[in-house]
N, C-alpha and C positions, 0 to 999 in steps of 0.2 A: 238116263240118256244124257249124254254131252251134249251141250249144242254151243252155236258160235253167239257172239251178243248181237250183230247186228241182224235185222230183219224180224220178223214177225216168227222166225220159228217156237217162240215157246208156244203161242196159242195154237198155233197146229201140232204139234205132240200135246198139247193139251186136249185136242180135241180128237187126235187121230188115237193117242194113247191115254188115256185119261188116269192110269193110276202108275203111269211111269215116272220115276223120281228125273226129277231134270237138275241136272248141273252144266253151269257157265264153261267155257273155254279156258282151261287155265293160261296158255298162250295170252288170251286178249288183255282177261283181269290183270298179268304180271305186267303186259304195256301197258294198259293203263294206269294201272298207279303208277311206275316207274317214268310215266309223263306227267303227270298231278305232280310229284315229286320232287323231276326237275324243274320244271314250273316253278315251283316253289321256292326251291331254292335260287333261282333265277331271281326271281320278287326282292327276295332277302338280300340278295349282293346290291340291286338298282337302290334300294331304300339302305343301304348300309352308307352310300356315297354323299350323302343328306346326311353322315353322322359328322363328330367328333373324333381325332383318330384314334384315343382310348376306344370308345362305344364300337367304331368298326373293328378294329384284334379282336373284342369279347365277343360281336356277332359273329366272325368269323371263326373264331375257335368253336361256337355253340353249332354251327353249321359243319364246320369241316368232319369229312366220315360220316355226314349222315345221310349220303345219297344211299348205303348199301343196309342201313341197320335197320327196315321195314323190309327191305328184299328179303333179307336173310330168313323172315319170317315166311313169307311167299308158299314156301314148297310144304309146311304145316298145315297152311289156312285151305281151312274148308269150307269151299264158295256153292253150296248146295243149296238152292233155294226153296 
């Protein structure tokens, strides 16, 4: 059974279905990370400005393209709990 992340629905199919395999929304999990992520990289550019201009190119090049290279993974990942 699919269900969304928010709310209490796992314990009720847990309780209403008790041997039914439950998996997460994959809608939500891909916003969620895809928010954690830019987050992240948000963090990463405010603390790059606190660099040296050398140190900000090399954080910046480690950073650039890597909003999409956990995405690309997304449609694999098997979020079955």
């Amino acid at each position: 059974m699919s269900i969304d992340m928010t709310g209490n629905y796992k314990l009720l199919v847990k309780k209403l279905c008790p041997n039914a395999e439950v998996t997460i929304d994959r809608f939500h999990v891909t916003k969620m990370v895809h928010e954690e992520l830019n987050q992240a990289r948000i963090d990463q550019k405010k603390t790059a400005k606190t660099l040296q201009v050398k140190e900000i190119a090399k954080l910046f090049r480690s950073i650039k393209g890597s909003k999409y290279t956990l995405e690309k993974c997304l449609p694999r990942a098997n979020f079955t709990n």
